[in-house]
CHARMM internal coordinates of N, CA and C (Angstrom, degrees):
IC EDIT
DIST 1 N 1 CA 1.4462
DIST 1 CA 1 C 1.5278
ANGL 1 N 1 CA 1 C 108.25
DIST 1 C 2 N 1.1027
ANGL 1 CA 1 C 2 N 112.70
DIHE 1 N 1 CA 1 C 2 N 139.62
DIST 2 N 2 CA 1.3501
ANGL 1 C 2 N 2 CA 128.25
DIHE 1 CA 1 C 2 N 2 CA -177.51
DIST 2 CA 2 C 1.5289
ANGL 2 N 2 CA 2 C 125.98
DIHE 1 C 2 N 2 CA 2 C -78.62
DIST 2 C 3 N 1.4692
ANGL 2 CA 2 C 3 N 129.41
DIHE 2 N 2 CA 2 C 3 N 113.09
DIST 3 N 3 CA 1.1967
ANGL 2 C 3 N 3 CA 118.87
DIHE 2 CA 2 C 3 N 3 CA -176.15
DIST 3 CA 3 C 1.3510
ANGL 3 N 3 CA 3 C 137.02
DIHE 2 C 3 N 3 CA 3 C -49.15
DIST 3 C 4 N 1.0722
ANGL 3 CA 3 C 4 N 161.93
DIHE 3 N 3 CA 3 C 4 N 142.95
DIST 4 N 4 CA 1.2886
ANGL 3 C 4 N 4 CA 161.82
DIHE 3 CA 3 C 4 N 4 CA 172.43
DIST 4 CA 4 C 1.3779
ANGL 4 N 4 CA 4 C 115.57
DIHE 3 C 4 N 4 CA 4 C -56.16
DIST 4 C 5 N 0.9734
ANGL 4 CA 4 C 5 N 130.18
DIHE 4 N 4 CA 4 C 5 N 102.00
DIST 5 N 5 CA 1.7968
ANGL 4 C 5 N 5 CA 130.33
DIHE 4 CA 4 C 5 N 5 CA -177.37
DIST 5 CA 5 C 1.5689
ANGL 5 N 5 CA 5 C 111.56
DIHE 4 C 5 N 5 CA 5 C -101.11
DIST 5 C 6 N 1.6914
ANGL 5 CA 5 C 6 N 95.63
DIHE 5 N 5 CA 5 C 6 N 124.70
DIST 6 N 6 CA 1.1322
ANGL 5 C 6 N 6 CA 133.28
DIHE 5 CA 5 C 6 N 6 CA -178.25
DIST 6 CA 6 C 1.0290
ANGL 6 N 6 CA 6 C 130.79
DIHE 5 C 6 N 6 CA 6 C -109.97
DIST 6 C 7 N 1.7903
ANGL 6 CA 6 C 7 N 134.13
DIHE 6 N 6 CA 6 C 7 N 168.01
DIST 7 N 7 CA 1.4653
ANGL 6 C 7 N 7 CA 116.56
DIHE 6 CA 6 C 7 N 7 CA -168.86
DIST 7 CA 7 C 1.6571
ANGL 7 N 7 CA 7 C 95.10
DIHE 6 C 7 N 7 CA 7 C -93.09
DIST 7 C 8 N 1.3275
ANGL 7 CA 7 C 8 N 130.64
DIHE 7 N 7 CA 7 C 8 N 3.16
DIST 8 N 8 CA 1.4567
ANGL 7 C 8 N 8 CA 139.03
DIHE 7 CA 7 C 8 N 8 CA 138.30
DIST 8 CA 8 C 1.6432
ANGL 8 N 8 CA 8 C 135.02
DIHE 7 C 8 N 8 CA 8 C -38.13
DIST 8 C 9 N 1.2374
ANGL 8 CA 8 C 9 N 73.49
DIHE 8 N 8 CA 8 C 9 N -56.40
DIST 9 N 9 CA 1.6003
ANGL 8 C 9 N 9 CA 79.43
DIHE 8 CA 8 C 9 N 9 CA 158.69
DIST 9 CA 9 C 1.4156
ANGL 9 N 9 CA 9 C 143.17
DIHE 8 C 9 N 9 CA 9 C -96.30
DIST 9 C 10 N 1.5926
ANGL 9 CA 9 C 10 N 118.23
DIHE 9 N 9 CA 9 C 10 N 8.55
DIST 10 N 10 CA 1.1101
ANGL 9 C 10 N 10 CA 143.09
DIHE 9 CA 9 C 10 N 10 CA -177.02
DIST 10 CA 10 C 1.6444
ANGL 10 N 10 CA 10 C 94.95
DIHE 9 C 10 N 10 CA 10 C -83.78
DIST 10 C 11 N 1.7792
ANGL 10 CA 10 C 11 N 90.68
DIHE 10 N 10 CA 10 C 11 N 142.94
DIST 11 N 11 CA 1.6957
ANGL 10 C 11 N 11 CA 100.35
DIHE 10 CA 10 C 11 N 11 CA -173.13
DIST 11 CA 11 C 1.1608
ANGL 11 N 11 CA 11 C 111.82
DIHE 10 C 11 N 11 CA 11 C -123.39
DIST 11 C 12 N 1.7136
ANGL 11 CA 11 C 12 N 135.11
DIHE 11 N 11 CA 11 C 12 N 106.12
DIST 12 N 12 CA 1.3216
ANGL 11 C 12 N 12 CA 121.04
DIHE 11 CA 11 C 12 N 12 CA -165.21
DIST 12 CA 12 C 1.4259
ANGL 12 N 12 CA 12 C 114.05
DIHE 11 C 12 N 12 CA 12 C -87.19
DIST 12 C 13 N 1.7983
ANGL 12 CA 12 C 13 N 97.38
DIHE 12 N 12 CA 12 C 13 N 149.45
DIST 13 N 13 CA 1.2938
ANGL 12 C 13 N 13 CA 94.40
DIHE 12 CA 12 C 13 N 13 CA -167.66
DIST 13 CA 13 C 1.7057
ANGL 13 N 13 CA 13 C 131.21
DIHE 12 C 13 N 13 CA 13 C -59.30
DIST 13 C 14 N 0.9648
ANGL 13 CA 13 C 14 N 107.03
DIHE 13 N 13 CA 13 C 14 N -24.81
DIST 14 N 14 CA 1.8587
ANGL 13 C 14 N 14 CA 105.89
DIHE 13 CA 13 C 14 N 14 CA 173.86
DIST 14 CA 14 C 1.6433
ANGL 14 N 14 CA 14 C 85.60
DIHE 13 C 14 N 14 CA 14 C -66.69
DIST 14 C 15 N 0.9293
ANGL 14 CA 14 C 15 N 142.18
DIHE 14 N 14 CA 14 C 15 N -14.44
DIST 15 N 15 CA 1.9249
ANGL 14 C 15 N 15 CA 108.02
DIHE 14 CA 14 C 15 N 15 CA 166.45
DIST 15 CA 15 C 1.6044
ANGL 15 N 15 CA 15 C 128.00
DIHE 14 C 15 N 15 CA 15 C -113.53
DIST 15 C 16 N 1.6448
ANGL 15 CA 15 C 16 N 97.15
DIHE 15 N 15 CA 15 C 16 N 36.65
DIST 16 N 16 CA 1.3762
ANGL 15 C 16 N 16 CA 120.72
DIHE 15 CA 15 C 16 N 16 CA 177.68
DIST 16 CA 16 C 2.2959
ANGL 16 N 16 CA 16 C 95.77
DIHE 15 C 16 N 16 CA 16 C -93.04
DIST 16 C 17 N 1.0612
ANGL 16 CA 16 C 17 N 108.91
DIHE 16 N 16 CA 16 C 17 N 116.17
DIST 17 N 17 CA 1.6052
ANGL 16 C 17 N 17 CA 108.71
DIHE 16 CA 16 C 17 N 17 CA 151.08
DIST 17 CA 17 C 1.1988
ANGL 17 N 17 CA 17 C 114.92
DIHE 16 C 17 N 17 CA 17 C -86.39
DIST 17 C 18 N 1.9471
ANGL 17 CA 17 C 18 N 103.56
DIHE 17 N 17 CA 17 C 18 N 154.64
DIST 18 N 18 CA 1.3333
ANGL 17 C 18 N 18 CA 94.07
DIHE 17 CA 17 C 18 N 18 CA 167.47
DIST 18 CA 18 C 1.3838
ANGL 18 N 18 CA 18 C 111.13
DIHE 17 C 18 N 18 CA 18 C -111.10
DIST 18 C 19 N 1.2162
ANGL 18 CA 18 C 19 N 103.84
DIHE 18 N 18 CA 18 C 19 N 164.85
DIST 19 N 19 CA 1.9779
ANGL 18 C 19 N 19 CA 126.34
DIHE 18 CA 18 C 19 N 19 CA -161.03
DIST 19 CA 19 C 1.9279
ANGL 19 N 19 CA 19 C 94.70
DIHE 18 C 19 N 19 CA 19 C -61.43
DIST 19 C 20 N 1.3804
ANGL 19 CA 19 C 20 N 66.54
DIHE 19 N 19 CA 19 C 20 N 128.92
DIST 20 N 20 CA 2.1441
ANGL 19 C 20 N 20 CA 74.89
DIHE 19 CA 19 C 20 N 20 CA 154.30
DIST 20 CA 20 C 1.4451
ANGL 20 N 20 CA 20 C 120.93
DIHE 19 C 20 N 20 CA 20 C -66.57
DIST 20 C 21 N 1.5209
ANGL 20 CA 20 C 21 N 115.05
DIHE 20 N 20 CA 20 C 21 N 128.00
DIST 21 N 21 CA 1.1725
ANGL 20 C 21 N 21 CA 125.47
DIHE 20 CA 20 C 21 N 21 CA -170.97
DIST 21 CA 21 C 1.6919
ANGL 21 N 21 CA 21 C 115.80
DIHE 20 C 21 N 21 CA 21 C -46.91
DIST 21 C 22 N 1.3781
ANGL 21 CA 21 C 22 N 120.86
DIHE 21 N 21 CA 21 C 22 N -17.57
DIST 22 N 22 CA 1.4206
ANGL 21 C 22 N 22 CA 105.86
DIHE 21 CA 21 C 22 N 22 CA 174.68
DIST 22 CA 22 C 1.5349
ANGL 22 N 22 CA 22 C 99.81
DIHE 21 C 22 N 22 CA 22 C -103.58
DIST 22 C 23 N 1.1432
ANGL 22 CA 22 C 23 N 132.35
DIHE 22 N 22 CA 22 C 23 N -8.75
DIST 23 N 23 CA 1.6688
ANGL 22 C 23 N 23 CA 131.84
DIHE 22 CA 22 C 23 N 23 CA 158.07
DIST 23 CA 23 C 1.6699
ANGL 23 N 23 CA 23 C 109.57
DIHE 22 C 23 N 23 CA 23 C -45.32
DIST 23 C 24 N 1.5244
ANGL 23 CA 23 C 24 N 96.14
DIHE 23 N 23 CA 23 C 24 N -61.31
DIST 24 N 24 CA 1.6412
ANGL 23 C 24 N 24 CA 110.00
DIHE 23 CA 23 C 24 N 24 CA -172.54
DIST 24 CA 24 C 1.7472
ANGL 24 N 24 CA 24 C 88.96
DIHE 23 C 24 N 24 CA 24 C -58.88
DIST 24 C 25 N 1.4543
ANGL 24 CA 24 C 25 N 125.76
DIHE 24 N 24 CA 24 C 25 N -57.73
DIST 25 N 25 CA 1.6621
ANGL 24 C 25 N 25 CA 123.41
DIHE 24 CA 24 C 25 N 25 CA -155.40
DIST 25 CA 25 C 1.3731
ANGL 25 N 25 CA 25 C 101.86
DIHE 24 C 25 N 25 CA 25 C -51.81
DIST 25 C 26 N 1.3444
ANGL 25 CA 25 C 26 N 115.06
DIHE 25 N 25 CA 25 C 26 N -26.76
DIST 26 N 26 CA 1.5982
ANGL 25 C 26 N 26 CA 104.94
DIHE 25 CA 25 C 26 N 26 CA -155.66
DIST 26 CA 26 C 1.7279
ANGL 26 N 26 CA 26 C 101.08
DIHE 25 C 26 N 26 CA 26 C -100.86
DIST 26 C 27 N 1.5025
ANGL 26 CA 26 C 27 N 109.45
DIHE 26 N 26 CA 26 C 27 N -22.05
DIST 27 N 27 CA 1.6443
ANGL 26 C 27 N 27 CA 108.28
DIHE 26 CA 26 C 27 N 27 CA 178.80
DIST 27 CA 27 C 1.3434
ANGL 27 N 27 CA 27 C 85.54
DIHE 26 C 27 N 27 CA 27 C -67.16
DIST 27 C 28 N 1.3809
ANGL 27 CA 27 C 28 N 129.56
DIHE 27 N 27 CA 27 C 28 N -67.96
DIST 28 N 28 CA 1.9404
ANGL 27 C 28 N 28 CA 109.97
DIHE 27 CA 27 C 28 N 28 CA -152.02
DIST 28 CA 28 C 1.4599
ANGL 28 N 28 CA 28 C 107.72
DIHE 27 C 28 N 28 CA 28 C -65.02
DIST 28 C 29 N 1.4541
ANGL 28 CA 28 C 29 N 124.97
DIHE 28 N 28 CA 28 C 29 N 1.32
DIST 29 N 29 CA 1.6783
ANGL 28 C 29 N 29 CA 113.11
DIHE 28 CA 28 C 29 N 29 CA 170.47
DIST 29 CA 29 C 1.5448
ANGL 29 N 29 CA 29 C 90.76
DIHE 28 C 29 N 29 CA 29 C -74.82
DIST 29 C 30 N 1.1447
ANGL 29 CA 29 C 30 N 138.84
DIHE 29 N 29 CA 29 C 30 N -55.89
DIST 30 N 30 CA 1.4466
ANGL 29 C 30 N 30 CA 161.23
DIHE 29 CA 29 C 30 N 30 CA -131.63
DIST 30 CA 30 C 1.7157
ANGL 30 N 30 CA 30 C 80.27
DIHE 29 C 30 N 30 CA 30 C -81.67
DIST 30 C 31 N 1.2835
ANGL 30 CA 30 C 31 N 120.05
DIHE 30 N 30 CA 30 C 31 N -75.81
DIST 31 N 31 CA 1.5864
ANGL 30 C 31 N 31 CA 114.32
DIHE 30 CA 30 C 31 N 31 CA 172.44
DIST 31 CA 31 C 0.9430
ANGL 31 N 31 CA 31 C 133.32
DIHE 30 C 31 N 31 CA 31 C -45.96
DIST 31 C 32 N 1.2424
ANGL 31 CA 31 C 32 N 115.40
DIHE 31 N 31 CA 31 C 32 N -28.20
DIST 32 N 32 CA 1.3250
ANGL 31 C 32 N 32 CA 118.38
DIHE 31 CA 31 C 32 N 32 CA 178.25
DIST 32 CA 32 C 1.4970
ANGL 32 N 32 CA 32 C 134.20
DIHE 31 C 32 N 32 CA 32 C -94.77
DIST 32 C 33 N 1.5020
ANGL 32 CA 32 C 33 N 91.93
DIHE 32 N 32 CA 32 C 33 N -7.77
DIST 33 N 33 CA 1.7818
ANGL 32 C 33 N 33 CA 106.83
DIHE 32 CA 32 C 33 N 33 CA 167.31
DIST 33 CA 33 C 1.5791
ANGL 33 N 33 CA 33 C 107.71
DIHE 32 C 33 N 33 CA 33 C -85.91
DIST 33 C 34 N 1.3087
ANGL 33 CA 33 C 34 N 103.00
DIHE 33 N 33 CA 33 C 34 N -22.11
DIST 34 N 34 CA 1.8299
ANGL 33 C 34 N 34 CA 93.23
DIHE 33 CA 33 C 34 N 34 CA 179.43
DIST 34 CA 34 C 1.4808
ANGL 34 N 34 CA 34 C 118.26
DIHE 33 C 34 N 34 CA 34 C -116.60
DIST 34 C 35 N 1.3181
ANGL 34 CA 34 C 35 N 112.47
DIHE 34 N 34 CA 34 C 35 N 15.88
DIST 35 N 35 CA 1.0827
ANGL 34 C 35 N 35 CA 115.05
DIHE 34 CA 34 C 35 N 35 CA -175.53
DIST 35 CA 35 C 1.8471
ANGL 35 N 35 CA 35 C 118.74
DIHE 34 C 35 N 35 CA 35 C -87.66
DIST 35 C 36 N 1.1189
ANGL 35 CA 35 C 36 N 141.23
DIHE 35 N 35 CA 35 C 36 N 149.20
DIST 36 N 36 CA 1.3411
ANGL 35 C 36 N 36 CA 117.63
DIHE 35 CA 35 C 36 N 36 CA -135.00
DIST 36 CA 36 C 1.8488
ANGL 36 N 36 CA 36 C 93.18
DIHE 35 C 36 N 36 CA 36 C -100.45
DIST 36 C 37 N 1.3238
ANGL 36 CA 36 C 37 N 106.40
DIHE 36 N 36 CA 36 C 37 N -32.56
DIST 37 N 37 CA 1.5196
ANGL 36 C 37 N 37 CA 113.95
DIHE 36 CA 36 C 37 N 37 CA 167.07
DIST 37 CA 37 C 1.2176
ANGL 37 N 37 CA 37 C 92.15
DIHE 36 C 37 N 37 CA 37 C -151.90
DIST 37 C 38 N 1.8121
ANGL 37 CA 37 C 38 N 91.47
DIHE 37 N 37 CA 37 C 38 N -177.82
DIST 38 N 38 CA 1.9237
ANGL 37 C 38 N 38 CA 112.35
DIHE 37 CA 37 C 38 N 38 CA -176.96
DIST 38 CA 38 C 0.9391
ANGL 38 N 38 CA 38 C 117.86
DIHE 37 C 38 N 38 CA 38 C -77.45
DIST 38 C 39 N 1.3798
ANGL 38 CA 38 C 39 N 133.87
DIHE 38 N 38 CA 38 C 39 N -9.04
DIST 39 N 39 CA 1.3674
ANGL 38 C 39 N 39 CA 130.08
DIHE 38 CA 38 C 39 N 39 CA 146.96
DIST 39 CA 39 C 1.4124
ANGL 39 N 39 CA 39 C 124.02
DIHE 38 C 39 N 39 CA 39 C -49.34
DIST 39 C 40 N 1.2143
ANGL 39 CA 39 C 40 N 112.58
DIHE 39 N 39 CA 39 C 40 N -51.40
DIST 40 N 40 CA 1.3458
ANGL 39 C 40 N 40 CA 119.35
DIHE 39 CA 39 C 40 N 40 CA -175.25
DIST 40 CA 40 C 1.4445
ANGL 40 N 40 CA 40 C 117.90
DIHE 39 C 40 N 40 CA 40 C -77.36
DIST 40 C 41 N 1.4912
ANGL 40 CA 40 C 41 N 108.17
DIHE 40 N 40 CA 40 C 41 N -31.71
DIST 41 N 41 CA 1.5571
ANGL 40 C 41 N 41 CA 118.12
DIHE 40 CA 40 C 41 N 41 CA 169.28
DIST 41 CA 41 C 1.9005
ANGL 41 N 41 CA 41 C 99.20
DIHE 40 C 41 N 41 CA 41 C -59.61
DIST 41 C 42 N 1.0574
ANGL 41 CA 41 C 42 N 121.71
DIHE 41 N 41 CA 41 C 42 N -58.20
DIST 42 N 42 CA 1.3757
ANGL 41 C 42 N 42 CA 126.88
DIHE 41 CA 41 C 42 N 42 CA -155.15
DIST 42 CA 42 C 1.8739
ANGL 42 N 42 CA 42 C 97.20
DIHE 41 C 42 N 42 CA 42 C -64.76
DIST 42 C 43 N 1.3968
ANGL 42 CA 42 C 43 N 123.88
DIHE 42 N 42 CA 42 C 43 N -19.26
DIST 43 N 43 CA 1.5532
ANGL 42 C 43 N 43 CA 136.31
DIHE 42 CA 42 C 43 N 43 CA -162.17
DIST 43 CA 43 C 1.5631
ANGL 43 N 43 CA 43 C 99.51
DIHE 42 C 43 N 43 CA 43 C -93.91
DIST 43 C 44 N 1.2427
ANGL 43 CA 43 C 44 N 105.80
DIHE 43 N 43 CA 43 C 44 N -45.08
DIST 44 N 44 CA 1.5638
ANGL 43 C 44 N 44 CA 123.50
DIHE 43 CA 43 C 44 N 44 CA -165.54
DIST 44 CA 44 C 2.0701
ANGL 44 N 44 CA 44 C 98.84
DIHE 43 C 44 N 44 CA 44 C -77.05
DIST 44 C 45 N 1.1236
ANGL 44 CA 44 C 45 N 108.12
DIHE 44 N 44 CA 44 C 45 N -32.25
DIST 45 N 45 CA 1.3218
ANGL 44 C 45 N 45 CA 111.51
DIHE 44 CA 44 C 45 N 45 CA -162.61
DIST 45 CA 45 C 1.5620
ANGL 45 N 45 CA 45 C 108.92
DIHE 44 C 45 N 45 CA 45 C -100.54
DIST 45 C 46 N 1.4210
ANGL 45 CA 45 C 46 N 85.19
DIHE 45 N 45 CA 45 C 46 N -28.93
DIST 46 N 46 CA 2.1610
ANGL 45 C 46 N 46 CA 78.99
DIHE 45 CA 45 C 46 N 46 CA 153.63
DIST 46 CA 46 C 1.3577
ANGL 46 N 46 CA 46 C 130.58
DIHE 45 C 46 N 46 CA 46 C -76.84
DIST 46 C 47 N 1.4468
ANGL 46 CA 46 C 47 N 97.35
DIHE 46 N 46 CA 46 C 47 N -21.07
DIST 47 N 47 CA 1.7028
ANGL 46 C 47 N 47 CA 97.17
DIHE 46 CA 46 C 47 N 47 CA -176.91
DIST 47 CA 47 C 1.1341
ANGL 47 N 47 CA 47 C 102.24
DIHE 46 C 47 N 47 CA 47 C -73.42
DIST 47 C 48 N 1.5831
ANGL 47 CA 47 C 48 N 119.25
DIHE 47 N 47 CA 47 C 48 N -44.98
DIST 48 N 48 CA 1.6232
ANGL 47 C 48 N 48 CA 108.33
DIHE 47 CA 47 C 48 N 48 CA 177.82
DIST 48 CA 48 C 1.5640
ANGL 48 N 48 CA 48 C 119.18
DIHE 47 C 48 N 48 CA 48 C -57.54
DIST 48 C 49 N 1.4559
ANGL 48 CA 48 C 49 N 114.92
DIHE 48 N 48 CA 48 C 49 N -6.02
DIST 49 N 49 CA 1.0197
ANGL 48 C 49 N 49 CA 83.69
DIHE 48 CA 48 C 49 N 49 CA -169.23
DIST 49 CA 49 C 1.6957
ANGL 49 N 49 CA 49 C 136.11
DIHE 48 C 49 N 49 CA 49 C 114.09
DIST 49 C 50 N 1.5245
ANGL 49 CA 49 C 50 N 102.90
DIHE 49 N 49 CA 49 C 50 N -44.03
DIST 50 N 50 CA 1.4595
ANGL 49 C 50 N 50 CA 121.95
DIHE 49 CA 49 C 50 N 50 CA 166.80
DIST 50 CA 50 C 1.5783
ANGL 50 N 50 CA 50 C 131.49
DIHE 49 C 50 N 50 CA 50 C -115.18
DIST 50 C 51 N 1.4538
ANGL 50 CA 50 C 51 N 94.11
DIHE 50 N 50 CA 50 C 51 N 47.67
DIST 51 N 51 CA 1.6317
ANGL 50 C 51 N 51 CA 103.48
DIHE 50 CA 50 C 51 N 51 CA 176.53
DIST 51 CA 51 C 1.2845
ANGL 51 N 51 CA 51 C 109.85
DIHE 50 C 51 N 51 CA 51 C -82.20
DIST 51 C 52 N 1.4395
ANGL 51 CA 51 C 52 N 115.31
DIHE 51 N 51 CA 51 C 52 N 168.38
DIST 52 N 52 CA 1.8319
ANGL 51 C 52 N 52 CA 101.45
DIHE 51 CA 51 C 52 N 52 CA 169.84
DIST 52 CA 52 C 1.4181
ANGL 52 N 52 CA 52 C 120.28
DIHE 51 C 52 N 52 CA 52 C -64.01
DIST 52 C 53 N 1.3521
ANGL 52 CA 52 C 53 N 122.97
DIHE 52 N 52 CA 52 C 53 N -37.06
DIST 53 N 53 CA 1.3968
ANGL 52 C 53 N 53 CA 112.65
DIHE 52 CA 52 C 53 N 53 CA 175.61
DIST 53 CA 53 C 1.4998
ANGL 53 N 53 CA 53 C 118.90
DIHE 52 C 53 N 53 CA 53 C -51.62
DIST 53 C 54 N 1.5597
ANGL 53 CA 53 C 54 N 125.32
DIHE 53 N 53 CA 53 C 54 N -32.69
DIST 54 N 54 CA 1.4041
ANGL 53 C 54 N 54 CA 139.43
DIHE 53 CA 53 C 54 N 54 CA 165.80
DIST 54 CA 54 C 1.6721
ANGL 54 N 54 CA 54 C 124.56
DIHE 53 C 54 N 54 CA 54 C -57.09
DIST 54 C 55 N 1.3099
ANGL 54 CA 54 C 55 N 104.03
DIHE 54 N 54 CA 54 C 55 N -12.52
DIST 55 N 55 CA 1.4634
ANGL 54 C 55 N 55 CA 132.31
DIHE 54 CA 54 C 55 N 55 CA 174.67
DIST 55 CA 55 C 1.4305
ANGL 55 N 55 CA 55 C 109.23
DIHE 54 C 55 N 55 CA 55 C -61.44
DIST 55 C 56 N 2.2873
ANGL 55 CA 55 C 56 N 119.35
DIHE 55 N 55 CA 55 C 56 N 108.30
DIST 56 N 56 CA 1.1438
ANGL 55 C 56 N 56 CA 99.89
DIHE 55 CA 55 C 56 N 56 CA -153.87
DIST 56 CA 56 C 1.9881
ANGL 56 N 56 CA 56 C 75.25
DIHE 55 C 56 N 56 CA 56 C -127.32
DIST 56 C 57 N 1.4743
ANGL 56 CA 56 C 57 N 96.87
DIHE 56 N 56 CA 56 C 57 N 132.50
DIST 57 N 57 CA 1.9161
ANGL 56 C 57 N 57 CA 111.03
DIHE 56 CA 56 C 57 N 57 CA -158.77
DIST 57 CA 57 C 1.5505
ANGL 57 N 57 CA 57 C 86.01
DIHE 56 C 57 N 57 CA 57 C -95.76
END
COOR INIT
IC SEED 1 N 1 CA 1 C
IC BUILD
């Protein structure tokens, strides 16, 4: 069952961090073993957030 979403539970973005670079390295192995092609890897890995274009030098 699905939780009830509230403006309680809403997380604003200035208190989002971003992932440690071997956090992010090891989710896109993790995506990328189940992902069905590179399309979908490249779709799935923006939403998280840690695609290469999301890559901040």
């Amino acid at each position: 069952m699905a939780t009830k979403t509230t403006a309680e539970n809403d997380i604003a973005e200035d208190e989002l961090e971003p992932v440690a670079d071997e956090t992010a390295h090891q989710a896109q192995r993790v995506v990328a073993a189940y992902a069905s092609d590179a399309d979908e890897c490249r779709m799935l890995l923006s939403m998280l957030g840690i695609g290469p274009a999301n890559k901040i030098d």
